[in-house]
C-alpha positions as CSV (number, residue, x, y, z in Angstrom):
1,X,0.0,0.0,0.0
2,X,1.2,3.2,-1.0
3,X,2.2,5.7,1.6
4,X,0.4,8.5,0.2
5,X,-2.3,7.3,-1.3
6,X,-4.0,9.4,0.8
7,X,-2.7,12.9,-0.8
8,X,-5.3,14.0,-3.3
9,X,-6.0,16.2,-6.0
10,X,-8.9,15.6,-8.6
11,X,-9.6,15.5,-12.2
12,X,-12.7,15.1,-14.1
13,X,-12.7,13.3,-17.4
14,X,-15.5,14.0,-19.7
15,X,-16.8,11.2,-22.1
16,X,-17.9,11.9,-25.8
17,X,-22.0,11.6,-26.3
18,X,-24.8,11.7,-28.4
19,X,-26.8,14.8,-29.1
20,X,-29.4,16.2,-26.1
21,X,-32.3,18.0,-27.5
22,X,-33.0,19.7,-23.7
23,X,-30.1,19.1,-21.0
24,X,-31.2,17.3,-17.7
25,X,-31.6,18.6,-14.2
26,X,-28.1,17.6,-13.1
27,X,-24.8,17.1,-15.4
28,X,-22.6,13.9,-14.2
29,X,-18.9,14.3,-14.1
30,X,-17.1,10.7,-13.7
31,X,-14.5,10.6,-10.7
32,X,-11.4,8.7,-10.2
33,X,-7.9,9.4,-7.8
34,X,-4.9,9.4,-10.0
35,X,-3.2,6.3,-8.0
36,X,-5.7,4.4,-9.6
37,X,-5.2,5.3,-13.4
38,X,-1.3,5.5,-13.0
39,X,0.3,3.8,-9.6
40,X,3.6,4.2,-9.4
41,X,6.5,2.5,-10.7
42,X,7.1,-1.1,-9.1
43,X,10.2,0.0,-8.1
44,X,9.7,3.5,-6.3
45,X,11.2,4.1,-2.8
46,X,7.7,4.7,-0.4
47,X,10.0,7.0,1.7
48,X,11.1,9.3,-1.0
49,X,7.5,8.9,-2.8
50,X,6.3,10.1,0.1
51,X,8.6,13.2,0.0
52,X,7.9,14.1,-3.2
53,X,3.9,14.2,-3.5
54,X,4.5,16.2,-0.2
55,X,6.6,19.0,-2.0
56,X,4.2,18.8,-4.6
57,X,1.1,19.7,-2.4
58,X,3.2,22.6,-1.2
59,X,3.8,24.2,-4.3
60,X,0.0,23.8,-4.7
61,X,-0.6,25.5,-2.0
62,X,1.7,27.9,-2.9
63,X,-0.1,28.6,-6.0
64,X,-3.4,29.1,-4.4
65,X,-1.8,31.5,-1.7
66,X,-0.3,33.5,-4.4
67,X,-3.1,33.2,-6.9
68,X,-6.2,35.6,-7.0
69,X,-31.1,20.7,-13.3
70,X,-27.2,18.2,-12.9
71,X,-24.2,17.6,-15.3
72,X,-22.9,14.7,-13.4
73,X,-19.3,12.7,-14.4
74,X,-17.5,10.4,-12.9
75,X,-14.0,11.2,-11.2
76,X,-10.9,9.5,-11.5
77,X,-8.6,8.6,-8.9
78,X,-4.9,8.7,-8.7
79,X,-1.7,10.4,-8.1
80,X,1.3,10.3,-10.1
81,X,4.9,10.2,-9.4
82,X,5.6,13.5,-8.3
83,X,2.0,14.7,-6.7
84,X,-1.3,13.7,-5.8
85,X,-4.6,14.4,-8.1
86,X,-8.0,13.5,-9.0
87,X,-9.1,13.6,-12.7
88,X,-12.1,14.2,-14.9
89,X,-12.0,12.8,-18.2
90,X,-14.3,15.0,-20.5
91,X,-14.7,15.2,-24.6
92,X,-14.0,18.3,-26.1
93,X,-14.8,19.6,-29.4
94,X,-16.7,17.8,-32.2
95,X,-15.5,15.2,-33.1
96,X,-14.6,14.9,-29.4
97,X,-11.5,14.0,-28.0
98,X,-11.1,12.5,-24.5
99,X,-9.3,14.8,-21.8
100,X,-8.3,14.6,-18.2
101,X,-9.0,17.7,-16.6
102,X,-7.6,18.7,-12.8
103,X,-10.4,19.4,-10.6
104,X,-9.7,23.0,-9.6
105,X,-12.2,25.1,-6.9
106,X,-8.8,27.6,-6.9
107,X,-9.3,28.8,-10.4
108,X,-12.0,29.4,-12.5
109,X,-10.6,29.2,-16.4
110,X,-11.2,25.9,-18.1
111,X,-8.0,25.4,-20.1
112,X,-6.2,22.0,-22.2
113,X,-3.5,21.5,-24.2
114,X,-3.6,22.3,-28.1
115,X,-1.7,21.1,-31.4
116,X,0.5,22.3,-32.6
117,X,1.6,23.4,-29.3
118,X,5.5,25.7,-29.0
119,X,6.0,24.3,-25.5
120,X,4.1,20.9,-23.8
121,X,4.3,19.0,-21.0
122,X,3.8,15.2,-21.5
123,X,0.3,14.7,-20.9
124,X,-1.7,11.4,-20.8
125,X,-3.5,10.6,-24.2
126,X,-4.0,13.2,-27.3
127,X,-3.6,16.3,-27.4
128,X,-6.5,18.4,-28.7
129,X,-6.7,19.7,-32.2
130,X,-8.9,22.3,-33.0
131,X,-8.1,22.3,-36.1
132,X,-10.4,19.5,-36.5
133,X,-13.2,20.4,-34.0
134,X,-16.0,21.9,-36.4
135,X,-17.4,23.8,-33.6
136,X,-14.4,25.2,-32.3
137,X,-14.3,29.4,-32.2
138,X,-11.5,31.7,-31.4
139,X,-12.9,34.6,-29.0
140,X,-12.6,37.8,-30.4
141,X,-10.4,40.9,-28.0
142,X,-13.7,42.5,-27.9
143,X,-15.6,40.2,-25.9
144,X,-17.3,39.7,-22.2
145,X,-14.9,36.7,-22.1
146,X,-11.9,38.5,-23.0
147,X,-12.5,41.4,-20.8
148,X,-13.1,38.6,-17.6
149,X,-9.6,37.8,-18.3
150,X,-7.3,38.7,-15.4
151,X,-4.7,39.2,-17.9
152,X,-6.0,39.4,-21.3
153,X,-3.9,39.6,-24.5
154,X,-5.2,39.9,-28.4
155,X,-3.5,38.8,-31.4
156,X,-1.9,41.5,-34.1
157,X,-4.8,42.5,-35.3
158,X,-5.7,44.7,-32.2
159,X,-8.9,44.9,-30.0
160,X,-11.6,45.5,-33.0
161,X,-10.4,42.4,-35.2
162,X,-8.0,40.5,-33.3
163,X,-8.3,37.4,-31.5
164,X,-8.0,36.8,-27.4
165,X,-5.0,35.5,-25.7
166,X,-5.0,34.6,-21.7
167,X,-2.3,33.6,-19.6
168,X,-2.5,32.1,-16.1
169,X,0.3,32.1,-13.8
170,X,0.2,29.9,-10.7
171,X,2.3,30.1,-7.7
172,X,4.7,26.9,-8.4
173,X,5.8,28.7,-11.0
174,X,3.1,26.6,-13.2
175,X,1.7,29.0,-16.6
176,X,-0.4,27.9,-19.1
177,X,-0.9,31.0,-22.1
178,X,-2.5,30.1,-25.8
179,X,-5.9,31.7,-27.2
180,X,-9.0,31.8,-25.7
181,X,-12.3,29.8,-27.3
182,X,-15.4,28.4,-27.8
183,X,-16.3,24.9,-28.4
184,X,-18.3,21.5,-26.9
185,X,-17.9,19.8,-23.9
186,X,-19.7,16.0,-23.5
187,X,-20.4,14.7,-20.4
188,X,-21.3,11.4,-18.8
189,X,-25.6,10.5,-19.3
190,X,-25.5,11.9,-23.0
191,X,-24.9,15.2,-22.4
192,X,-23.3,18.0,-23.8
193,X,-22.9,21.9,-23.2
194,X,-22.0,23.8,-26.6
195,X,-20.3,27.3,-26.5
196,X,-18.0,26.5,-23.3
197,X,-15.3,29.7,-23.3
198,X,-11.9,27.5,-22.8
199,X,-8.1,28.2,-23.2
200,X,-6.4,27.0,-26.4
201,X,-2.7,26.4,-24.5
202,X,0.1,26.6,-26.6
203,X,2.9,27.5,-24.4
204,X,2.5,25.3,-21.2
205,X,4.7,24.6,-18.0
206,X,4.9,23.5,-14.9
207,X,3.9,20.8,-12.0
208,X,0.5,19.1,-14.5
209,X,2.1,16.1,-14.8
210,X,-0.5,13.4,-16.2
211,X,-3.3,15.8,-17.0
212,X,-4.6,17.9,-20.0
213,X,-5.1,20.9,-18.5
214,X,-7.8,22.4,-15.7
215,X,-11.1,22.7,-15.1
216,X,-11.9,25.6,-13.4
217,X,-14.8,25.3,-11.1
218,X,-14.4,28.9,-9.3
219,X,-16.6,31.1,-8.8
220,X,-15.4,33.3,-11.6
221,X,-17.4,34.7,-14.7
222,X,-15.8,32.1,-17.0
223,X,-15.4,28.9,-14.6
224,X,-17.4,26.3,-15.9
225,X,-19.8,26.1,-13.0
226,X,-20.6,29.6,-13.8
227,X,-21.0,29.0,-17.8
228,X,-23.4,25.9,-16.9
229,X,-25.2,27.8,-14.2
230,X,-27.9,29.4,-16.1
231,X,-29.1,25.8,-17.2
232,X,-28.2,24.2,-13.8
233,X,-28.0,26.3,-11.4
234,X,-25.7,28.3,-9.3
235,X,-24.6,24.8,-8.0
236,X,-22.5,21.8,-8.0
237,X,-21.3,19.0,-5.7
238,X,-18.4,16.6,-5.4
239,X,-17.8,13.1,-4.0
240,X,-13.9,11.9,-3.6
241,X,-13.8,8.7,-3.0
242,X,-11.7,5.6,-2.1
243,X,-8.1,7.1,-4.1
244,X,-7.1,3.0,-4.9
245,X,-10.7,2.7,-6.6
246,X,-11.1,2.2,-10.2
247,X,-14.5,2.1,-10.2
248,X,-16.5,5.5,-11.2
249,X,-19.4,4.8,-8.3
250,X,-17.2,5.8,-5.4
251,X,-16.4,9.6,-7.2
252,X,-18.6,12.1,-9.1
253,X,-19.0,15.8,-9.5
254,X,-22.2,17.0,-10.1
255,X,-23.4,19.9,-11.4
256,X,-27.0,21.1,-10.5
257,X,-29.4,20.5,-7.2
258,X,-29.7,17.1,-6.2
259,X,-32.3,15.5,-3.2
260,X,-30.0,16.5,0.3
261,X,-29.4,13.6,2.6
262,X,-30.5,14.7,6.0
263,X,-27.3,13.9,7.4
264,X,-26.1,17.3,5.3
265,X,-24.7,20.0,7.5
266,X,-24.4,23.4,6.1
267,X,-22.1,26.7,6.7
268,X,-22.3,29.7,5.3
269,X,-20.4,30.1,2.2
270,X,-18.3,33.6,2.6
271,X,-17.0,35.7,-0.2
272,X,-13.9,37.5,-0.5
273,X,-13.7,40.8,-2.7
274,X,-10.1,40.7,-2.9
275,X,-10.0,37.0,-3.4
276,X,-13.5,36.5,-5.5
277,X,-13.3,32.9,-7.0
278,X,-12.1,30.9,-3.6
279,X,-14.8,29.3,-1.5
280,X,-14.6,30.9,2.3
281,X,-16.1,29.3,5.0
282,X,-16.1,30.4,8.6
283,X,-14.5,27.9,11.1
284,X,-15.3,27.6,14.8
285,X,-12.4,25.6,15.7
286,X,-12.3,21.9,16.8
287,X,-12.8,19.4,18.8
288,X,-10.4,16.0,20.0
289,X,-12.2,12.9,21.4
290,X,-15.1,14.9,22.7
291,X,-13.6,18.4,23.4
292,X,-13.2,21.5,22.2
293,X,-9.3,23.1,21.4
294,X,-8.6,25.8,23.4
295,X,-5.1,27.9,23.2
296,X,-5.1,29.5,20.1
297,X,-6.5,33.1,19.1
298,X,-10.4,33.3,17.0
299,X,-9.0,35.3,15.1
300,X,-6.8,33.2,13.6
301,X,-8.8,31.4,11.1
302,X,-11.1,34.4,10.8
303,X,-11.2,36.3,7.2
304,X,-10.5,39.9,7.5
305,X,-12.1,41.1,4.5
306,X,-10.5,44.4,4.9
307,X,-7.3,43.1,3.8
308,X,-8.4,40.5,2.2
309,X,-5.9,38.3,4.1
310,X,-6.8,34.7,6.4
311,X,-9.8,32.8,6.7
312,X,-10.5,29.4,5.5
313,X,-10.8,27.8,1.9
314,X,-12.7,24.5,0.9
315,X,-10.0,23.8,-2.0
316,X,-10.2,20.7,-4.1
317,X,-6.9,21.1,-5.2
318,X,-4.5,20.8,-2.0
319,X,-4.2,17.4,-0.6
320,X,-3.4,18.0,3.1
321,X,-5.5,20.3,5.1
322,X,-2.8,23.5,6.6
323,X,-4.4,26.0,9.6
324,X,-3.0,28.9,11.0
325,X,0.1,27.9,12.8
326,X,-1.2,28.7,16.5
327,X,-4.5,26.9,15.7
328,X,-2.1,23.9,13.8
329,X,-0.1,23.8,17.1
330,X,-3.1,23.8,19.7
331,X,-4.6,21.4,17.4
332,X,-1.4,18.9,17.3
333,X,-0.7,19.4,21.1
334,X,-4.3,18.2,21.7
335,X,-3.9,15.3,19.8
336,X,-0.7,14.4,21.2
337,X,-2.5,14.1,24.3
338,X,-5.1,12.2,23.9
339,X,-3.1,9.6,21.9
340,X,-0.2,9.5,24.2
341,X,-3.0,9.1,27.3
342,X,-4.3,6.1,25.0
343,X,-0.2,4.3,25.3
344,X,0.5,5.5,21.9
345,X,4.4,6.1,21.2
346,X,5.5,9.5,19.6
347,X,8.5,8.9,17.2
348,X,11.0,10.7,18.1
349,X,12.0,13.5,15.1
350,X,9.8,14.7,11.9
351,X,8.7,12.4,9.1
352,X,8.4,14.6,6.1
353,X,6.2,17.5,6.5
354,X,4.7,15.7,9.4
355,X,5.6,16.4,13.3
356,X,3.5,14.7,15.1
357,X,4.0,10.8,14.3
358,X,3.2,8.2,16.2
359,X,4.0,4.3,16.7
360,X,0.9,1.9,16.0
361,X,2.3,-1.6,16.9
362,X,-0.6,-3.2,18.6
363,X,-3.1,-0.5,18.2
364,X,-5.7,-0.4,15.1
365,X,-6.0,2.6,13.3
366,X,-9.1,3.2,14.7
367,X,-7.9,4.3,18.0
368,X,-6.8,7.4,16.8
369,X,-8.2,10.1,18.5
370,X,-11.5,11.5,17.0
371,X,-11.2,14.8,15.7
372,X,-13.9,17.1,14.3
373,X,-13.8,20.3,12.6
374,X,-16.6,23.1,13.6
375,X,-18.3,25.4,11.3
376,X,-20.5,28.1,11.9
377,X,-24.1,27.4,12.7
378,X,-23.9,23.9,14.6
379,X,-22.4,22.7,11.2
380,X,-19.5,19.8,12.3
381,X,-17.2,17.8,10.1
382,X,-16.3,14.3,12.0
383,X,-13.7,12.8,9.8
384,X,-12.9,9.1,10.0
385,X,-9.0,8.4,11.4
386,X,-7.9,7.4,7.6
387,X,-8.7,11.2,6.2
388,X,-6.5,12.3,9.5
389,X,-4.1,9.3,10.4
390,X,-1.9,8.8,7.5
391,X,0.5,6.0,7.4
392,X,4.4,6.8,6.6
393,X,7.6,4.4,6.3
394,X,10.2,6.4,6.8
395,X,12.0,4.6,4.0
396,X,11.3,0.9,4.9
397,X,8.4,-1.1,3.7
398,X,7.9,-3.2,6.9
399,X,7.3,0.2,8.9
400,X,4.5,1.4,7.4
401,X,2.2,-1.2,9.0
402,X,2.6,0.6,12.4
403,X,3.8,4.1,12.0
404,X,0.9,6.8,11.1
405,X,1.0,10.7,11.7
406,X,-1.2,13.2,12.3
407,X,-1.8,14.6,8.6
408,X,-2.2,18.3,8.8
409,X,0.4,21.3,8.3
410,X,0.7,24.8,9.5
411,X,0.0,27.5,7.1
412,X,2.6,30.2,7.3
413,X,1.2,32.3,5.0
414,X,-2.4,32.7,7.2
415,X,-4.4,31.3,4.7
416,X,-5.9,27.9,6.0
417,X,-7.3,25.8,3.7
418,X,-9.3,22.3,4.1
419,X,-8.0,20.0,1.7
420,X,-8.7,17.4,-0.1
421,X,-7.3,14.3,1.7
422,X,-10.0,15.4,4.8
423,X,-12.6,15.4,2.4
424,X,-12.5,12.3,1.3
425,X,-15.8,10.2,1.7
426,X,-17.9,13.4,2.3
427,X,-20.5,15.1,-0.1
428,X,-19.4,18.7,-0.4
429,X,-21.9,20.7,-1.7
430,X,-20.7,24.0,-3.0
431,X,-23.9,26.2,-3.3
432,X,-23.8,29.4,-4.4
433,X,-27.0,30.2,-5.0
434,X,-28.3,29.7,-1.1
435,X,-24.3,31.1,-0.2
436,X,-24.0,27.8,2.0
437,X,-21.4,24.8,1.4
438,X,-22.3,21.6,3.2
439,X,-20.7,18.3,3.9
440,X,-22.3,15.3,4.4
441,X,-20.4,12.0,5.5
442,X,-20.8,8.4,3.6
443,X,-21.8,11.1,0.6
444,X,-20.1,8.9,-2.8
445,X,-23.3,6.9,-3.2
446,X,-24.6,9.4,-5.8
């Protein structure tokens, strides 16, 4: 068992279909983690695996410090050699042409790989042609689109005739730039949306690895829960599932209103103006084996929306969940605790990223310490020990059966942000339209 097959971040892939004469209540995006599309080489070292997926999720994190009816698919898991990812295969274009997507709520353009292309990054499968997509459009400089560009570019022939250019810059020092378009997406239940704005990338860098390009799912004018909102709704959802698991049940994403389980807690969804297309929510705090952490300052994982700086982000993209680092600490120290009051041994030293690690041998996962995450308005976020209690080797296979640690980081920056690996299992709801995210446990049933 891989080390870190618990370090997510998700990509959609979106399947060819026929044509829909009216779209459906909900639009189905297939789910899968990228262990389970590409596992790692036979031979890879678990230790420096490990390492690396790690360094990978912080120059994700990086990128989103610095950075500013239902469609329903499936979503693939796995992680690659160098990071951890969930996929969306999608079909873009006409004829399509199958592309894994990255799962972003950090961004909001949707962008892929195009031929011919001046600078690539080896992606899985084709590359798009547009030259062969009969309903691909360029975007003329003089558009809406164009103008909801953060940085938007036009081709020779100036703002009246030419065409739109984008760029997007991320953090890691990951860029994408190429011309900005029209054209199909298809979707999972024969469905299709025509006239999705997209980026063209012909000059792309950076930590992508496996993946086409991004789908943008911010809450942006051009994200693509924004473009399918008028048919759908001002609302999507998400399922991330068991990351070894091929099948498509255990993921989805889901755009549109579906029935609410009652077991559904909501928070309110908070917007901020200097960071528009991230997904706020205010936290309480939290709570280890029954009670609640004191020690560290409310303020710390409040937003101050004058300056546009702290708070707490639900981000698809970031694998391991990072909290102010006086909330991180009175967190850890309360953990530390409990499990050392329950006879378990702390290893001496850090493991990775990790500094609170503990020894297992005799003890079942299980008996980790239960810790919850509180949201205001009564909403609460028990997570099970495996999105919290992640196993590391420390180089040698036969460790890993006994050594776990506790599997969040401190943020430096003052930007916390709940990632993926915590919301594994649980129904996240992203619903703009009501300004409320929820979470509900046991949620990929969908």
């Amino acid at each position: 068992m891989a080390p870190l097959k618990t370090l997510l971040l998700f990509l959609v892939v979106v399947l060819p279909v026929a044509n829909a004469c009216q779209p459906p209540r909900t639009l189905h995006v297939p789910v899968f983690h990228r262990d389970a599309l590409f596992p790692p080489p036979p031979g890879a070292k678990r230790g420096s695996l490990l390492r690396q997926r790690l360094a990978a999720d912080a120059a994700r994190y990086a990128s989103l410090v610095d950075a500013t009816g239902r469609l329903h698919s499936p979503v693939f898991s796995g992680i690659p050699f160098e990071s951890g990812e969930y996929f969306a295969l999608v079909g873009v274009g006409t004829p399509s042409t199958k592309a894994m997507l990255v799962i972003d709520t950090g961004s909001d353009l949707v962008w892929l790989q195009c031929s011919p292309c001046r600078r690539c990054y080896a992606q899985r499968g084709q590359v798009f042609d547009p030259r062969r997509s009969s309903t691909y459009r360029r975007v003329p400089c003089s558009s809406p689109q164009c103008r909801a560009l953060r940085f938007p570019g036009c081709d020779s022939g100036g703002a009246a005739g030419g065409g739109c250019r984008y760029m997007v810059a991320y953090g890691d020092g990951s860029s994408s730039t190429g011309d900005l378009a029209t054209d199909k997406l298809a979707f999972a239940n024969d469905t299709y949306v025509n006239n999705v704005t997209l980026g063209c990338g012909r000059d792309n860098e950076g930590l992508f690895d496996s993946a086409a390009g991004l789908l943008g799912v911010g809450r942006g004018k051009i994200s693509i829960s924004t473009q399918v909102a008028p048919a759908y709704g001002s609302v999507f959802e998400y399922c991330l599932g068991d990351r070894t698991s091929r099948s498509t049940r255990s993921s989805y994403l889901v755009f549109g209103r579906t029935p609410e389980p009652p077991s559904t807690a909501f928070t309110a969804l908070l917007s901020n103006p200097r960071r528009p297309s991230l997904y706020y929510v205010d936290m309480a705090g939290f709570s280890v084996g029954g009670e609640r952490v004191t020690g560290f300052s409310n303020a710390s994982l409040a937003l101050d929306t004058a300056t546009g700086r702290g708070g707490v982000v639900v981000d698809s993209g970031t694998a391991i969940s990072r909290f102010a680092r006086d909330a991180y600490a009175a967190l850890r120290d309360a953990f530390d605790a409990r499990a050392r009051a329950a006879g378990m041994r702390r290893l001496a030293g850090e493991h990775s990223v990790f500094d609170a690690c503990y020894d297992l041998r005799g003890r079942p996962e299980a008996s980790a310490p239960p810790i919850v995450l509180h949201f205001a308005g009564g909403a609460d976020m028990a997570l099970p020990p495996e999105n919290y209690f992640l196993p590391v080797d420390g180089g040698r296979r036969r460790a890993a059966s006994y050594r776990r640690c506790l599997g969040f980081e401190a943020a430096d920056d003052g930007l916390s942000v709940i990632g993926n690996v915590q919301q594994q299992g649980f129904r996240v709801v992203f619903d703009v339209e009501k300004e409320r995210i929820g979470f509900a446990p046991n949620g990929c049933t969908s």
